[in-house]
C-alpha positions in Angstrom: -28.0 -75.9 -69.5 -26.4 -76.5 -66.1 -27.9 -77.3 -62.5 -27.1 -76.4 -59.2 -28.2 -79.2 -56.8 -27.2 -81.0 -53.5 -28.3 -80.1 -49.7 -27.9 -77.5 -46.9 -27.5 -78.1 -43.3 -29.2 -75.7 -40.8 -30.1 -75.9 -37.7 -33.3 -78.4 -36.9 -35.2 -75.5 -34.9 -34.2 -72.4 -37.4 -35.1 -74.6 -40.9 -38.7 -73.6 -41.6 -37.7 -69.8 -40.6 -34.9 -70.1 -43.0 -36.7 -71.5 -45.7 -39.7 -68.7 -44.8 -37.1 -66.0 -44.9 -35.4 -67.3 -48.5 -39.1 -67.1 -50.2 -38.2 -64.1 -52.0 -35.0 -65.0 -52.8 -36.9 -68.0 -54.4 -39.2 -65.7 -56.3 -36.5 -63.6 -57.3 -34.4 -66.1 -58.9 -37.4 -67.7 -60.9 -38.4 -64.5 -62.5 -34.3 -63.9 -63.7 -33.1 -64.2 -67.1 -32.8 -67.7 -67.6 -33.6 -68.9 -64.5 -36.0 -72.5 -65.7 -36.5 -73.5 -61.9 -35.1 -72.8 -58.5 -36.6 -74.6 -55.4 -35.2 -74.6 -51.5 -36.9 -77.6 -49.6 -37.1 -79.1 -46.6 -35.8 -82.8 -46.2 -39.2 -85.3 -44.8 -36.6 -87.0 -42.8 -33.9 -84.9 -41.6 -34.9 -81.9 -39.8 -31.9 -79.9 -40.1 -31.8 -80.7 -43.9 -32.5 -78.2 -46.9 -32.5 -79.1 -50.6 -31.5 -77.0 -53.3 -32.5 -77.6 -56.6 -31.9 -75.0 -59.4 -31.8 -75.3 -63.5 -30.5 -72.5 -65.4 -29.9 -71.4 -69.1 -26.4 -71.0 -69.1 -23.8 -70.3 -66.4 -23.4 -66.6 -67.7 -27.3 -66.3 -66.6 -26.5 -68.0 -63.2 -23.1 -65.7 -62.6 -26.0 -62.5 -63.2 -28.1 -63.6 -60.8 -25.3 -64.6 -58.0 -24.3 -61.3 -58.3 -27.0 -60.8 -55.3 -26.4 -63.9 -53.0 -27.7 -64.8 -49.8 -27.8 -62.6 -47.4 -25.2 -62.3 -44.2 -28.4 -63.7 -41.8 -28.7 -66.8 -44.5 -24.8 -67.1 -44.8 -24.1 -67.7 -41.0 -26.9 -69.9 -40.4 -26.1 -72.3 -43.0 -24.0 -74.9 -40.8 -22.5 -77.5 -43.8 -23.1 -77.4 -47.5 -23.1 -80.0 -50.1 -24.0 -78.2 -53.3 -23.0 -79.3 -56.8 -22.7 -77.7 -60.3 -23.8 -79.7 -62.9 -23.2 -78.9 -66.7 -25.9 -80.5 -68.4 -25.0 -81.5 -72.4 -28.5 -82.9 -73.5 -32.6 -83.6 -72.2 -34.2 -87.0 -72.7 -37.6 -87.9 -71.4 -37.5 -90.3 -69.0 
């Protein structure tokens, strides 16, 4: 299992159209193979700040799904990134 998580920067006054626009993106990703969550939200406190959350299967399941990527629009507005791969070797309950 692996996760993707960390945060985006975008502009304050574009975030909620950004986040609007990467809906089906979102519903795209959870109904791939192997997808077990995906989630784009927007930070309380920072208003140009969007988190990125995602848990896959595998990484091969992941690369498939890449394959499509943001789109141009989503790429350009998307000011800083600080997003993480995490390879996950075992689940505990908390």
């Amino acid at each position: 299992m692996l996760i993707i998580a960390g945060s985006l920067r975008v502009e304050p006054a574009a975030r909620d159209a950004y986040l609007s626009d990467c809906s089906p993106v979102i519903a795209q990703a959870r109904a791939a193979a192997g997808c077990l969550d995906f989630l784009l939200a927007a930070d309380p406190l920072e208003p140009g700040r969007i988190h990125v959350y995602e848990r896959w299967e595998s990484p091969e399941q992941l690369a498939a799904f890449r394959g499509s990527g943001p789109s141009d629009v989503q790429t350009t507005a998307i000011l800083d990134a600080d997003v993480h791969r995490y390879l996950i070797s075992g689940v505990e309950a908390p």
